[in-house]
Z-matrix of the N, CA and C atoms (Angstrom, degrees):
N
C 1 1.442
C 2 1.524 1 108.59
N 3 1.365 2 116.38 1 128.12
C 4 1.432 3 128.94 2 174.92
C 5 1.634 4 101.14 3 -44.57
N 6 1.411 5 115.50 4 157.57
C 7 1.207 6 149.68 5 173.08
C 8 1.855 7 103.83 6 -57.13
N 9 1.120 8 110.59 7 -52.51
C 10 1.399 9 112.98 8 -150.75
C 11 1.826 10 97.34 9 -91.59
N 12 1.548 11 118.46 10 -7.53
C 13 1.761 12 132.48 11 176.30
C 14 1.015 13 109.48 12 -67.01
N 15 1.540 14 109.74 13 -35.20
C 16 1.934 15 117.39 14 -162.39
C 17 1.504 16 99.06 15 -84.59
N 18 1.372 17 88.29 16 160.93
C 19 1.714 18 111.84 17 162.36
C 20 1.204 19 103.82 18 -51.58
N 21 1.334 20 153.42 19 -49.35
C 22 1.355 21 151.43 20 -142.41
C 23 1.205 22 110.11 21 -52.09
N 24 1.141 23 126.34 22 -179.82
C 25 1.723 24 115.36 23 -177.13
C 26 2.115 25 91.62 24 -149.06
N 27 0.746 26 115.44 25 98.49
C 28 1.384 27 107.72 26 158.85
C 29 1.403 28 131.04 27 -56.67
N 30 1.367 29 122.01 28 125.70
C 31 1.814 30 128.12 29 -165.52
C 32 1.607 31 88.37 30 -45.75
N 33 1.739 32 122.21 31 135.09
C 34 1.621 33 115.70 32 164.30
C 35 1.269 34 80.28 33 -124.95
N 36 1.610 35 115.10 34 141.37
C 37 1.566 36 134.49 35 160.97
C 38 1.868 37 117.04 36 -50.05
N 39 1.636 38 86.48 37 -25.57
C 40 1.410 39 85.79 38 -158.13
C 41 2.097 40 114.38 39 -130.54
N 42 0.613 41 141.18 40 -177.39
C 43 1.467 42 132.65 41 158.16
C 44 1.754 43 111.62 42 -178.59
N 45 0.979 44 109.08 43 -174.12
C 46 1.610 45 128.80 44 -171.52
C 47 1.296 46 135.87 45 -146.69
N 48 0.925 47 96.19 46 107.95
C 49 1.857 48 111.05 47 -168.34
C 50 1.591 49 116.19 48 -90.78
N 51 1.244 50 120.51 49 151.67
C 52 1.373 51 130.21 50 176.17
C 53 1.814 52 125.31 51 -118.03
N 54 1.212 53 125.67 52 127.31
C 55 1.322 54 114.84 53 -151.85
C 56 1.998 55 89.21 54 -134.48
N 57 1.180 56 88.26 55 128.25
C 58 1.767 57 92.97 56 165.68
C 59 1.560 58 126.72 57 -127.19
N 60 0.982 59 144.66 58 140.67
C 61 1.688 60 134.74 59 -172.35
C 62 1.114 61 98.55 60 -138.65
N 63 1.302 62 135.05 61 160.67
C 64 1.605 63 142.66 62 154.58
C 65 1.549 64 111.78 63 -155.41
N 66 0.998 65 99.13 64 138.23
C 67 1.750 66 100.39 65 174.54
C 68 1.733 67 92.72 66 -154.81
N 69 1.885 68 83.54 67 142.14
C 70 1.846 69 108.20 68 -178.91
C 71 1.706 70 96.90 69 -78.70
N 72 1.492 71 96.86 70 147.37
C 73 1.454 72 106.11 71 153.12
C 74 1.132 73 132.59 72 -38.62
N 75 1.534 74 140.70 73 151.60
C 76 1.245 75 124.07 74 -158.80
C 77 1.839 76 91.12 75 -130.20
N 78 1.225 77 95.12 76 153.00
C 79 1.944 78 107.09 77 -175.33
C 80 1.711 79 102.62 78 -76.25
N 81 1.734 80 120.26 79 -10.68
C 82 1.000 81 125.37 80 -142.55
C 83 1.858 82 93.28 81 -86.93
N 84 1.368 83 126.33 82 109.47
C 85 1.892 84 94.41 83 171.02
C 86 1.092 85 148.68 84 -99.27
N 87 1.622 86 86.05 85 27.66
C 88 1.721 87 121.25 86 176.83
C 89 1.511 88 114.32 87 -88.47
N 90 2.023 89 112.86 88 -21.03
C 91 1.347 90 105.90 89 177.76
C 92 1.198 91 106.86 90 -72.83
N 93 1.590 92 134.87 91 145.98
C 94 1.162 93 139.79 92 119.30
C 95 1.651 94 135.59 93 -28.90
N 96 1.134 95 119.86 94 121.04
C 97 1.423 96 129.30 95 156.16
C 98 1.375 97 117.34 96 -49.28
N 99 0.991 98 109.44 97 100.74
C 100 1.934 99 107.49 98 175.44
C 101 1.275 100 109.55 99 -108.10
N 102 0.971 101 138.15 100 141.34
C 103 1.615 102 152.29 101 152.06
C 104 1.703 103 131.00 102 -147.86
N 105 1.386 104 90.73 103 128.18
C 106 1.983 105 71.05 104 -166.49
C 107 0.922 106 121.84 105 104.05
N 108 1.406 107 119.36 106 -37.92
C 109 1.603 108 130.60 107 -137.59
C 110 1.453 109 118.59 108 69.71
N 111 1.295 110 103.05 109 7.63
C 112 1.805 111 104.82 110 158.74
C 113 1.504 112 124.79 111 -72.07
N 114 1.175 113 149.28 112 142.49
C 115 1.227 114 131.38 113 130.89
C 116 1.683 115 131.62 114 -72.47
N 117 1.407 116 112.19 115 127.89
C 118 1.438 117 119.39 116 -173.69
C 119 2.108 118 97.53 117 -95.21
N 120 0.915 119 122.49 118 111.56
C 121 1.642 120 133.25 119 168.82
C 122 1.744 121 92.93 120 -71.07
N 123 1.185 122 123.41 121 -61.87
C 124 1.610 123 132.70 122 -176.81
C 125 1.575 124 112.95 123 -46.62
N 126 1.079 125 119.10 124 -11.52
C 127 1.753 126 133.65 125 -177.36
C 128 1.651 127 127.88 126 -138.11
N 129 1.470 128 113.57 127 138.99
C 130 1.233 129 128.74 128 -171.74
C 131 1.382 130 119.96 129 -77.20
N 132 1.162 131 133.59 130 103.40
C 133 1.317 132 162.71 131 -165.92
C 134 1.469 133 115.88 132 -30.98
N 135 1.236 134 127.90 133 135.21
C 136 1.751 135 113.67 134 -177.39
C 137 1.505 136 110.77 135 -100.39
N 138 1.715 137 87.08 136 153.60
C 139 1.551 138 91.51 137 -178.87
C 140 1.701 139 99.63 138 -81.63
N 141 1.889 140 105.46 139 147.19
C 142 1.233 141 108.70 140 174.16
C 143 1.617 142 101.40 141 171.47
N 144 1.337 143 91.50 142 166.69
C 145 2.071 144 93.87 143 176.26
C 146 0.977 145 111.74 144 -58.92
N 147 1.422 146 124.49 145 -53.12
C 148 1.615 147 139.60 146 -145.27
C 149 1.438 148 92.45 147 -104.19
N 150 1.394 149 126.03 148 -150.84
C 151 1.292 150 137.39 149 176.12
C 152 1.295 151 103.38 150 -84.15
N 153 1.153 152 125.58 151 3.61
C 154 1.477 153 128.45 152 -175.54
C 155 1.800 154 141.37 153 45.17
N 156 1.485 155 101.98 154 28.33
C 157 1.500 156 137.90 155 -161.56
C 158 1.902 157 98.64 156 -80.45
N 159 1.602 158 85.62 157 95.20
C 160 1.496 159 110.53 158 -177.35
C 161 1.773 160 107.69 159 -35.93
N 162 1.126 161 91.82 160 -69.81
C 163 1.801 162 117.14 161 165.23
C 164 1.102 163 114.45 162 -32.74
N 165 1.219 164 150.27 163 -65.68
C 166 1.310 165 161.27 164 -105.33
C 167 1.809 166 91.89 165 -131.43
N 168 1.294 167 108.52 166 -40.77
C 169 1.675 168 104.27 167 168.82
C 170 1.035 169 108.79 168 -79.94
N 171 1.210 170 143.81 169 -47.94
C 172 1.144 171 154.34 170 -155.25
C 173 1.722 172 111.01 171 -53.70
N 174 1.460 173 102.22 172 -57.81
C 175 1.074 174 144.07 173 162.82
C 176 1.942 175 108.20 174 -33.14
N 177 1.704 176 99.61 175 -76.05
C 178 1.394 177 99.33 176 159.69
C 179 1.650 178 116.74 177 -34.08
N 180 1.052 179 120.56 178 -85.12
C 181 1.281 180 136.73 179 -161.90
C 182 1.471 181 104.20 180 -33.50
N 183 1.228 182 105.60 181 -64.21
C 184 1.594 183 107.75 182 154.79
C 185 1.458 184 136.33 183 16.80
N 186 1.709 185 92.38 184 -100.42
C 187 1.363 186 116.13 185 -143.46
C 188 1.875 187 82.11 186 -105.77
N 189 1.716 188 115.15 187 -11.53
C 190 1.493 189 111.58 188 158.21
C 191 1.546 190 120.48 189 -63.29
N 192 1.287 191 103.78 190 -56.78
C 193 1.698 192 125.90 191 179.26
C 194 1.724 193 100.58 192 -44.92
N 195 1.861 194 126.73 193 -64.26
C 196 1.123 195 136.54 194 -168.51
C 197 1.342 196 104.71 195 -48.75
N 198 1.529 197 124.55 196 -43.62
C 199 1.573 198 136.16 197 -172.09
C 200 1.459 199 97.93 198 -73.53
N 201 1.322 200 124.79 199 -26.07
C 202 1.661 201 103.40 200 -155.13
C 203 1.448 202 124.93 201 103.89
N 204 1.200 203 118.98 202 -24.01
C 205 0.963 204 129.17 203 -141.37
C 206 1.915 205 120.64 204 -117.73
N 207 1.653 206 117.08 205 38.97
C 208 1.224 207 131.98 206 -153.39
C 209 1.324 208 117.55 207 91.11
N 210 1.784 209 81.68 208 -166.19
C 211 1.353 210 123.28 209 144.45
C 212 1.165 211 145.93 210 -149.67
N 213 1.460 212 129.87 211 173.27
C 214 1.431 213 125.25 212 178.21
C 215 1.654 214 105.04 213 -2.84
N 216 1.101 215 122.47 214 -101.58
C 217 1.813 216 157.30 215 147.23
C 218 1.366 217 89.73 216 20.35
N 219 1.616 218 103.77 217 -36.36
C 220 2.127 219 81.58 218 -177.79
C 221 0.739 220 113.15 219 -129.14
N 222 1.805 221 142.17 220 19.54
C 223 1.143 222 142.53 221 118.34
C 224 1.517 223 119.95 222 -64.03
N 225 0.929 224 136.36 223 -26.74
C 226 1.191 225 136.41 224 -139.70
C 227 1.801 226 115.20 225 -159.23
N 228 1.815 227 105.50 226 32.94
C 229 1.446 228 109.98 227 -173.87
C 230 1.750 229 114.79 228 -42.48
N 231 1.613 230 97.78 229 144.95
C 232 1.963 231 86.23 230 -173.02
C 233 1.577 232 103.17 231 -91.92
N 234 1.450 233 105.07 232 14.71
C 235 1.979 234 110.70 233 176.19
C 236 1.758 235 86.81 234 -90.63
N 237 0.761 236 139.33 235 10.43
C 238 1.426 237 134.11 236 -161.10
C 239 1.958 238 92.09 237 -92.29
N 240 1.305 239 127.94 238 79.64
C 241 1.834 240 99.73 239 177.84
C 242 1.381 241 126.07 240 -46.72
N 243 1.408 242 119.44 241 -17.15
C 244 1.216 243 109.21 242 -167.40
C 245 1.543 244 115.67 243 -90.33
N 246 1.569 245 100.91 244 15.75
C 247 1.616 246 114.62 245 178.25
C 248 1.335 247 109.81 246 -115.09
N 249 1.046 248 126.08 247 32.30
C 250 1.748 249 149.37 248 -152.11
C 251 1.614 250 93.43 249 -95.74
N 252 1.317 251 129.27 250 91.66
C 253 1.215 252 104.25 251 -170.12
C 254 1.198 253 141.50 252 107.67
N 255 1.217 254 101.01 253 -15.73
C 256 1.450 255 114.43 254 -154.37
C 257 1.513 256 101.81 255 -77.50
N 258 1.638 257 125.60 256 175.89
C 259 1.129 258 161.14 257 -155.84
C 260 1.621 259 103.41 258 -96.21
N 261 1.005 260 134.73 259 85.51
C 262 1.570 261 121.93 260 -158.42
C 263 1.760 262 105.31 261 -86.15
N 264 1.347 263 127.72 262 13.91
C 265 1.360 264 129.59 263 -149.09
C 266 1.779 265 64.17 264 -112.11
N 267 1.564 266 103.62 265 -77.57
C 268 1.462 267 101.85 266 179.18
C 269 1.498 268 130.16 267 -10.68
N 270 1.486 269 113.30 268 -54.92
C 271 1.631 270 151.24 269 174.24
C 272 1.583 271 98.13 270 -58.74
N 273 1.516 272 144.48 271 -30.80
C 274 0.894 273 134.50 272 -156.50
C 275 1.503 274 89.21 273 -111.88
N 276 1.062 275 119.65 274 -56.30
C 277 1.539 276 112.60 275 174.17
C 278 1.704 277 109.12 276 -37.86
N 279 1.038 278 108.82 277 -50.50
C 280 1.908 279 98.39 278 -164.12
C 281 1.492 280 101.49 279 -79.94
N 282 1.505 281 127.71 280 -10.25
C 283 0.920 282 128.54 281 165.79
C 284 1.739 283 113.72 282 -66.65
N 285 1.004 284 101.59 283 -23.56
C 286 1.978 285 119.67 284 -167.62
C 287 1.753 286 93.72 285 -99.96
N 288 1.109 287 107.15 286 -24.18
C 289 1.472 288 122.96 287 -179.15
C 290 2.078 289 99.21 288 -64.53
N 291 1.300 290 94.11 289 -83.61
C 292 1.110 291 104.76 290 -173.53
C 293 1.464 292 127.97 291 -38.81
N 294 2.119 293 104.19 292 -49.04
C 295 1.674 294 98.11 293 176.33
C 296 1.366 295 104.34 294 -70.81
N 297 0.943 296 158.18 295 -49.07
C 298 1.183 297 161.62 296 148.45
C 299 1.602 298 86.64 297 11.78
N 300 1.130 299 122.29 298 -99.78
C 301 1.772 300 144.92 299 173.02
C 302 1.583 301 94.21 300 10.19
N 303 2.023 302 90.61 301 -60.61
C 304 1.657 303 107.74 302 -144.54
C 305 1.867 304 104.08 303 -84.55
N 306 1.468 305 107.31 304 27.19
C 307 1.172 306 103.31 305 -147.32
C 308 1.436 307 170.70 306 100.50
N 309 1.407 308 104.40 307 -17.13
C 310 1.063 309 125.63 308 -159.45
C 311 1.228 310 95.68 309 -137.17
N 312 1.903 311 117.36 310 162.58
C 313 1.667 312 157.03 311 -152.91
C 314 1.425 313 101.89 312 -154.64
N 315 1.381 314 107.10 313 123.57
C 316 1.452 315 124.80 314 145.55
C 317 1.458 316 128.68 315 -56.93
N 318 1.617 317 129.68 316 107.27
C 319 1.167 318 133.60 317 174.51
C 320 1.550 319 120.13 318 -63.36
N 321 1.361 320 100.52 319 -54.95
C 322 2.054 321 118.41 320 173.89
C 323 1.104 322 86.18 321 179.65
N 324 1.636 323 111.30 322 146.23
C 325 1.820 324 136.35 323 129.41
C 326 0.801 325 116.26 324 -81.50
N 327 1.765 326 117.92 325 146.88
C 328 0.920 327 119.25 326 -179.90
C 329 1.771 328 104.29 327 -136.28
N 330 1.416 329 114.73 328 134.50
C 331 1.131 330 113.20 329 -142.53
C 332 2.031 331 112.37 330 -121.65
N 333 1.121 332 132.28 331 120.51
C 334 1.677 333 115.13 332 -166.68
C 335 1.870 334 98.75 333 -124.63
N 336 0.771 335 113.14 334 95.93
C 337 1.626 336 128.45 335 176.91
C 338 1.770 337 120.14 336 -76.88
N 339 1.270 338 95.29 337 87.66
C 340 1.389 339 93.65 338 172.80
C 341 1.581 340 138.05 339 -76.09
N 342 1.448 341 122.23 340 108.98
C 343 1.959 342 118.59 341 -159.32
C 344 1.311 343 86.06 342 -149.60
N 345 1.328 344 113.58 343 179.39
C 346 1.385 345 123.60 344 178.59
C 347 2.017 346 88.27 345 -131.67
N 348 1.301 347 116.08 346 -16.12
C 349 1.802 348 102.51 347 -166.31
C 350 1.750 349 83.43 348 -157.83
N 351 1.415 350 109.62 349 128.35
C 352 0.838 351 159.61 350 37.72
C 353 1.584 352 123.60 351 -90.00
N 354 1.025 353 174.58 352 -98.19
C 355 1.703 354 165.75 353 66.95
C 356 1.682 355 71.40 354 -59.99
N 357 1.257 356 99.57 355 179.62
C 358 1.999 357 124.05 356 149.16
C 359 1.145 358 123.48 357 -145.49
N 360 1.852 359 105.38 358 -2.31
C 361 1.255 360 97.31 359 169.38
C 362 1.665 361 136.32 360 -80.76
N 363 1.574 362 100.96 361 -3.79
C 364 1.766 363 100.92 362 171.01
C 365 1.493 364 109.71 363 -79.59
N 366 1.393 365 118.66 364 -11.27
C 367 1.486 366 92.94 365 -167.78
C 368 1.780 367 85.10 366 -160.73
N 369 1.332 368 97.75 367 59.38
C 370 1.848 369 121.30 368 162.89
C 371 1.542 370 97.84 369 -85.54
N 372 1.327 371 140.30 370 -27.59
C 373 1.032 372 141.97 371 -132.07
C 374 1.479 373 91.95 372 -106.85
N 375 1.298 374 104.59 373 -55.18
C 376 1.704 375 120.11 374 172.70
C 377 1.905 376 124.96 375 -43.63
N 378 1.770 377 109.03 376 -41.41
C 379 1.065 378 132.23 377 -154.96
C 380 1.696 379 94.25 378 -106.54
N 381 1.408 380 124.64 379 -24.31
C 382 1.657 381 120.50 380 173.98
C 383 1.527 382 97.99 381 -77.42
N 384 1.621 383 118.30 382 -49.61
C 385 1.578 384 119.79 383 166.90
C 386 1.485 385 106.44 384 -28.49
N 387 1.142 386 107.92 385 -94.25
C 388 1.858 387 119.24 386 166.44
C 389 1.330 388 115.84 387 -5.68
N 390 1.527 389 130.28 388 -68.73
C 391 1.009 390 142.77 389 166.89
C 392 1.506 391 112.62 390 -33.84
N 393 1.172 392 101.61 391 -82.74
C 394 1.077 393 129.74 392 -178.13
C 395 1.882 394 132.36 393 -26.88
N 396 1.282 395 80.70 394 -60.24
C 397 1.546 396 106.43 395 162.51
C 398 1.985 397 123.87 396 -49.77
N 399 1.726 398 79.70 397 -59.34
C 400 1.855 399 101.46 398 177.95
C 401 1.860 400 97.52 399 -52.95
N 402 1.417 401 129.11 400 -54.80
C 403 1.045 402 137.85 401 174.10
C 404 1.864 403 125.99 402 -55.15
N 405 1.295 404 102.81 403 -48.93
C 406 1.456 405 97.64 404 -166.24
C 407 1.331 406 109.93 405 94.22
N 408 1.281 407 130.45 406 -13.04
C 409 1.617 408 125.05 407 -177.73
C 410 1.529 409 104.43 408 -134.11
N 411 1.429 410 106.07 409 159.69
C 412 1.734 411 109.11 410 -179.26
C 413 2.051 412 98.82 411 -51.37
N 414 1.383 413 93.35 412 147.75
C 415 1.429 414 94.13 413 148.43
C 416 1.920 415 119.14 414 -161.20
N 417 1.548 416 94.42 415 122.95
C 418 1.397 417 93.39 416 -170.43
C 419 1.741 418 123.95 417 -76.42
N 420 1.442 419 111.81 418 172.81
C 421 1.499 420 91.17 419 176.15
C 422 1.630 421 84.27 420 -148.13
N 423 1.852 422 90.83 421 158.44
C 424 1.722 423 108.72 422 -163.83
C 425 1.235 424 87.25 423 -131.75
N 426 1.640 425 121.06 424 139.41
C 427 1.783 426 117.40 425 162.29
C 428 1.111 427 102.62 426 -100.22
N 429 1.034 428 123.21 427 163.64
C 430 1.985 429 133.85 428 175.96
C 431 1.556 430 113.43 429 -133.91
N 432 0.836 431 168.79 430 144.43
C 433 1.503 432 152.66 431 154.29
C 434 1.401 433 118.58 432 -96.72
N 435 1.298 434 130.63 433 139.78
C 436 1.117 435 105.00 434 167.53
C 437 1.670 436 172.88 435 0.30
N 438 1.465 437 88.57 436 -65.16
C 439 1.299 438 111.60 437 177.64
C 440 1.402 439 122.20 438 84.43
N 441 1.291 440 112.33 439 24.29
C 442 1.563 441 109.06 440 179.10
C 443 2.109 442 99.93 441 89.35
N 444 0.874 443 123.70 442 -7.50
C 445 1.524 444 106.10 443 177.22
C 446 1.287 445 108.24 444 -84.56
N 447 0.834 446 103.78 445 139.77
C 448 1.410 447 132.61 446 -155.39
C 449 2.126 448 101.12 447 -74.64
N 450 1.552 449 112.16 448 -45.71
C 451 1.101 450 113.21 449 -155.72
C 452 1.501 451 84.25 450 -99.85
N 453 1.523 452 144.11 451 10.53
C 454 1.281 453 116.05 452 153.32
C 455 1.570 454 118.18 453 -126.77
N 456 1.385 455 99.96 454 40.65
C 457 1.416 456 124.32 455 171.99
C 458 1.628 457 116.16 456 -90.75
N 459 1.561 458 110.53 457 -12.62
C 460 1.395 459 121.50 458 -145.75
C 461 1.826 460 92.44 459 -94.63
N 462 1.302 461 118.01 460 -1.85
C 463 1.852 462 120.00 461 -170.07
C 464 1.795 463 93.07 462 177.11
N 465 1.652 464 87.73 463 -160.44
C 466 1.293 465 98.11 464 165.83
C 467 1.143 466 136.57 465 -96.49
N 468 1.312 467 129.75 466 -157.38
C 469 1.487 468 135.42 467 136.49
C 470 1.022 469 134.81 468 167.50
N 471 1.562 470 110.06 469 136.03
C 472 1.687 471 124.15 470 -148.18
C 473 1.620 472 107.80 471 -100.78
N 474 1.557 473 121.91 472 153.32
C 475 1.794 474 107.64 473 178.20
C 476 1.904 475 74.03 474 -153.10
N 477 1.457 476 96.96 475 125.70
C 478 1.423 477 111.62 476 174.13
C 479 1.550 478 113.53 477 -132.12
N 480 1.151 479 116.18 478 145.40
C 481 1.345 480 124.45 479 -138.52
C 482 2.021 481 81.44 480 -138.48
N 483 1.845 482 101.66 481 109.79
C 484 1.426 483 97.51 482 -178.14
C 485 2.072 484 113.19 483 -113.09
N 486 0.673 485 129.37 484 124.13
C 487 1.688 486 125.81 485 169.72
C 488 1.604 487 105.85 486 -99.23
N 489 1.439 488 110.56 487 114.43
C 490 1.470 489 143.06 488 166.30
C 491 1.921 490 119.72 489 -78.77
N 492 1.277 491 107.69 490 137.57
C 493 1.491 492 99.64 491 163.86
C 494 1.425 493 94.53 492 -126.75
N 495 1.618 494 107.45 493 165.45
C 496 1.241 495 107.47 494 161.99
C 497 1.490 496 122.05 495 -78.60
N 498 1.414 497 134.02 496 173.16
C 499 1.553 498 102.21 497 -175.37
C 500 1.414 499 99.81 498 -113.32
């Protein structure tokens, strides 16, 4: 039996992870819009534990998934109270923190944000910074809008695409 049939896993320097987040709008009009680690004033706030920053999980899931090594959910359980709120840029750093630990470097994220309101293109520039920073590696961001469907009009939703090396 060929090499590549078996269970075995050959050492790869490198791999690629996939990260998704979504959270509905919230009735609340005291939440903040977070994304990025931006605040949007022009947009209605998501429901969620943390600040609820589509991006910023997304992101996790990522560059967690690429390592091997989870997700969000098990760094960062939302039964946890003392994550009530929390800062998810913060959350992405210790996430960048940790593979780091386990070995591993961020190459780039790459990031596609689906909304119909806030724009993202005035201040995409601001929120890849953000990213970016929390990470240690470039990470880009894409808006998409809807398109009139109805069932992804109801929040957001983020799909980030991470490449890992070993270090």
């Amino acid at each position: 039996m060929s090499k590549h049939l078996t269970n075995q896993r050959e050492p790869v320097p490198f791999r690629v992870g996939q990260g998704f987040d979504v959270h509905p709008f919230s009735e609340d009009t005291d939440r903040v819009f977070v994304l990025g680690g931006v605040e949007f004033s022009e947009a209605v706030g998501l429901v969620g534990h943390s600040d609820a920053d589509v991006a910023a999980h997304a992101c996790i899931d990522a560059i967690l998934g690429a390592a091997g090594l989870g997700d969000i959910g098990t760094l960062f359980p939302d039964t946890d109270p003392s994550l009530s709120g929390v800062d998810s840029i913060a959350l992405l750093r210790q996430a960048s923190e940790f593979m780091a630990e386990k070995g591993w470097r961020v190459v780039n994220v790459d990031c596609t944000v689906i909304l119909d309101v806030p724009k993202l293109a005035p201040r995409r520039a601001e929120m890849e910074l953000n990213l970016s920073a929390a990470i240690g590696a470039p990470v880009s961001m894409k808006g998409k809008r809807t398109e009139g469907i109805a069932g992804l009009a109801g929040g957001v939703q983020c799909h980030a695409v991470a490449l890992v090396v070993e270090k």
